[in-house]
N, C-alpha and C positions, 0 to 999 in steps of 0.2 A: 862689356855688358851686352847682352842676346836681345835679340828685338821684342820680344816677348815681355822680356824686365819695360823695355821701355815704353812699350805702347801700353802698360800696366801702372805704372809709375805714372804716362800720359794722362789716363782716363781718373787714376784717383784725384789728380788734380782739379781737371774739371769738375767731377761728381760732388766735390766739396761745393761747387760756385753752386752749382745745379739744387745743390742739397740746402741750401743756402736763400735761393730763390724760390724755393717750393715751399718752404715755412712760411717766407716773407707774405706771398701769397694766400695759403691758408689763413694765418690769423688775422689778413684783410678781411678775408673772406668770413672767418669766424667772427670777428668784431660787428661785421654788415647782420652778417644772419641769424648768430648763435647755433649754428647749424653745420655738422661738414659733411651733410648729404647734397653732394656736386660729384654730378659725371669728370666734370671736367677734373676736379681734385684727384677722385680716385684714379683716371687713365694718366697724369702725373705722377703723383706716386708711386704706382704701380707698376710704369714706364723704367722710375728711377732704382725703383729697387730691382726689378726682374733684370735688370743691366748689370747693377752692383754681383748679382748671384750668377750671372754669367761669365761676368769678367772674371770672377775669383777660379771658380769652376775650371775655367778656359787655362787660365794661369797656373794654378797646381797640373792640370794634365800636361801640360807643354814642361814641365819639372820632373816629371815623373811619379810625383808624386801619388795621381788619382790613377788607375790601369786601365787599360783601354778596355771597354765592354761594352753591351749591346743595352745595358741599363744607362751608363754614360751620353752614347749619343745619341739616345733619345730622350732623352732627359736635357740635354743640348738645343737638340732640335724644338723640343716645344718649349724650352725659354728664347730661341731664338724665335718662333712664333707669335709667342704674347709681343715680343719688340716688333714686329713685322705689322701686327698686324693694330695695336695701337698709336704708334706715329704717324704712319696716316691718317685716320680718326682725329688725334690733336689738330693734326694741318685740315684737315676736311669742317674740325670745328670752327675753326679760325674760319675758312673761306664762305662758312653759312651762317657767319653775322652779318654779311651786307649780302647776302642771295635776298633777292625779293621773293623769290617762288621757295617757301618752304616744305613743301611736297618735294620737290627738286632736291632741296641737301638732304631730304633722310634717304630722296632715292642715291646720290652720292654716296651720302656713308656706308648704306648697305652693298649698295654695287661691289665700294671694295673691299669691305667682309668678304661676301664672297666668293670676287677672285681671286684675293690672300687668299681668303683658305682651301680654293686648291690647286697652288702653288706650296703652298704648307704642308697640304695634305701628297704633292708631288716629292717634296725635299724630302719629308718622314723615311722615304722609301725608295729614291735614286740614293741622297745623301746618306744613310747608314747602311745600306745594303755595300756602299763602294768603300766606305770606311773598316769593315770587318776583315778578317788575316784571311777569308775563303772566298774574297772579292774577286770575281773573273776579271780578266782587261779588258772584256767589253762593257764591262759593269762599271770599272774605274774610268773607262772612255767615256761612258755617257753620262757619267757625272762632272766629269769638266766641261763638257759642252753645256749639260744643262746648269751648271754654276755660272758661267756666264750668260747664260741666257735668263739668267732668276734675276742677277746683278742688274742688266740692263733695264730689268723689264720694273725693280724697283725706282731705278734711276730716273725711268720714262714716268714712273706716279708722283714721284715726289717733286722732281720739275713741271708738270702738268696742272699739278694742285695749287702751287706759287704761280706758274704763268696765269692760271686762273684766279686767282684772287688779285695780281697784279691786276689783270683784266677789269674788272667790277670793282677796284679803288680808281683806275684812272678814267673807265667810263658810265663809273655809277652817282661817284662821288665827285669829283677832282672835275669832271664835266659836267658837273651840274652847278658850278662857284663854289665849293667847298675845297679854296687850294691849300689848305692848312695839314690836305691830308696827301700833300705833295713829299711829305717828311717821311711818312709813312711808306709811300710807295718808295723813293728814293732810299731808308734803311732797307725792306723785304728786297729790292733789287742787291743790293749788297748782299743778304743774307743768302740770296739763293744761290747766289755764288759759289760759296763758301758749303750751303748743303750740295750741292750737288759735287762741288770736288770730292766731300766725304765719300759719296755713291764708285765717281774716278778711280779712287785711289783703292777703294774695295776691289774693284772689278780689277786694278793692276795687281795687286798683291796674290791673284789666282796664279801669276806666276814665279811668286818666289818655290827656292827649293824644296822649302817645305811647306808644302799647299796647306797646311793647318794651321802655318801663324797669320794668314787671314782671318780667321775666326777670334784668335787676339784684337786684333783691329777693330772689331765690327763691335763691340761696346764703346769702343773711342766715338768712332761714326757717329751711333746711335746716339750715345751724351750729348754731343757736338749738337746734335739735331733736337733735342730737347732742350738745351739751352737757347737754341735759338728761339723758338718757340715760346718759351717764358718767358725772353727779352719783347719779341712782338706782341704776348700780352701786356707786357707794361705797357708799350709804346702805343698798343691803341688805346688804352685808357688815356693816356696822359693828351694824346692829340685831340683825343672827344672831349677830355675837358679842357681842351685848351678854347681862349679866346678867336673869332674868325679871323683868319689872316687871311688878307688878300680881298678887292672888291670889283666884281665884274662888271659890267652892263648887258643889255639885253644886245646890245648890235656883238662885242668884244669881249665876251666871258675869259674869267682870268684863266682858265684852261689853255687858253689861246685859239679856240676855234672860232670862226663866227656865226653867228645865225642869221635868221633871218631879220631882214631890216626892219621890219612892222610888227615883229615877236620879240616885244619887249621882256624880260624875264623877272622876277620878284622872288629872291630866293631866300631860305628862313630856318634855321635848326631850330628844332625844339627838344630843349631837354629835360627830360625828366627823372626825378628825385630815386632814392632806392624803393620805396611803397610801390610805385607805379613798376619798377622792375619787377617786385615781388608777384605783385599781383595777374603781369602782365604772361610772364612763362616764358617771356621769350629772351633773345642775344638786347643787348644794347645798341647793339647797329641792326634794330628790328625791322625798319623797314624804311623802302626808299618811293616813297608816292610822287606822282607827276598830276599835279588837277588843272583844268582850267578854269581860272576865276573862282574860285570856292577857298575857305578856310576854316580852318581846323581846330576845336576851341584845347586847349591844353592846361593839366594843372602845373606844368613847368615854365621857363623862364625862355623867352625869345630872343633870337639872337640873328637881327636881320643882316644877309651877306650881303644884298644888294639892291636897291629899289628906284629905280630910273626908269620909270613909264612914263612914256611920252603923253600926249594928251589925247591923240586921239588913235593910240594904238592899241591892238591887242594883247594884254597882259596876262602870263602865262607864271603861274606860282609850281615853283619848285620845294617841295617842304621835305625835309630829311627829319626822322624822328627819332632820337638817340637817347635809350634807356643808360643813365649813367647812376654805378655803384656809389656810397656813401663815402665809401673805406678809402683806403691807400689805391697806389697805381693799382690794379686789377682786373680781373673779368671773370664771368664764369656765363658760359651756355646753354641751358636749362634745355635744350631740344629734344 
């Protein structure tokens, strides 16, 4: 069997879990809102199917089936596009549920619109210009150079966008007494693993024989990376509504850092019901406020992580504010 068969055969596999998980989702989503006007729905969807049309695409030409022409790979290139440039976006949305500065994640997502697109707007025309039967060898030269330089330079976003959100779970969250979301950071450390060998093993397959059964591959990848993605949205729902694990003090936070010894700390989630998400517009991990001495009145339900003020210290309230959906495990990002 031809690697082609197999990395086809691979990817159908998955697309069923993926396809699978995307429903599951939706009629959470549909149950909550009545509604399937969600950003977030559409760049899943749209993610899964523009993969599904690529993969088949990629599969028949590698057969012979479809003939090589200039209507082909460009046709290629902009569904390898829509993949390029909405997986990021998913992972960018994920990382602007706990950003405090929301000015900051639309300047994020747009940055990398952006500079996808002219890297998209570069492939269009290294990449099919070196693909055609009147391709010079300097033209096929500077297409393998610049394939690996596209590879990496995906590689370097999609690890960027995880270390940053690891970042802001372990010192937005997890260092504030909320080690419940220790689960969290500890699965995405695994998963970025796992995404970034996908990126790897792209960037190695530039050297098999036939430099076009990469492009077989690169729906495997993608899947790979959208499932993981819909695993990390369950998984942050399920730890927002999970009960607080773990309880710090003000000298000895369950983080394990310590503070200051006269900065007692009084830490507090407050969650609230789907109304208050509806109304509010924003992620469920909306926002992460640090006040001194002040509180917050909420129509949700509190959930103290830890209250050990001494008597005559100064007590510093930590309050995380968590819009949580009605429905099944879920999320969506209204931003």
């Amino acid at each position: 069997m031809d690697l082609a068969s197999i990395y086809f055969g691979l990817f159908l596999g998955i697309f069923v879990f993926t396809l699978a998980k995307s429903l599951e989702q939706t009629r959470s989503i549909w149950r909550r809102t009545r509604s399937l006007a969600n950003i977030y729905l559409y760049m899943i969807w749209f993610e899964a199917w523009v993969n599904f049309i690529f993969a088949i695409i990629t599969f028949l030409f590698l057969n012979k089936i479809i003939p090589p022409s200039l209507e082909f790979f460009l046709a290629t290139v902009g569904l390898w596009s829509i993949q390029t440039q909405l997986l990021p976006q998913i992972i960018a949305n994920r990382v602007s549920l706990i950003m405090i500065n929301k000015r900051g994640a639309k300047r994020l997502k747009w940055s990398l619109v952006c500079i996808i697109g002219i890297i998209n707007i570069a492939v269009c025309y290294i990449w099919v210009t070196a693909q055609m039967p009147s391709a010079t060898p300097f033209q096929i030269a500077v297409n393998h150079v610049f394939e690996r330089a596209e590879k990496c330079f995906f590689l370097i976003v999609d690890l960027g966008l995880n270390i940053y959100f690891l970042y802001l779970v372990r010192f937005r969250l997890i260092a504030d007494g909320l080690s419940k979301y220790w689960r969290l950071f500890n699965f995405n450390v695994a998963m970025v693993v796992i995404s970034t060998s996908m990126d790897a093993m792209l960037l190695g397959f530039l050297s098999l024989p036939n430099p076009y059964l990469y492009v077989q591959f690169a729906p495997v990848a993608y899947i790979v990376k959208l499932y993981i993605e819909l695993m990390m949205a369950v998984l942050i729902s399920k730890v927002v509504k999970s009960g607080a694990s773990g309880r710090g003090d003000g000298r000895y936070g369950s983080s394990g850092h310590k503070s200051n010894p006269v900065n007692n700390t009084t830490s507090r989630v407050v969650v609230s019901g789907g109304d208050t998400f509806q109304r509010s517009g924003t992620s469920f991990l909306s926002k992460l406020r640090k006040e001194q001495g002040t509180r917050v009145s909420s129509t949700g339900s509190e959930i103290h992580l830890a209250t050990f003020a001494d008597p005559y210290s100064i007590t510093k309230t930590v309050e995380t504010t968590v819009m949580v959906d009605n429905g099944d495990d879920t999320y969506s990002d209204k931003s």
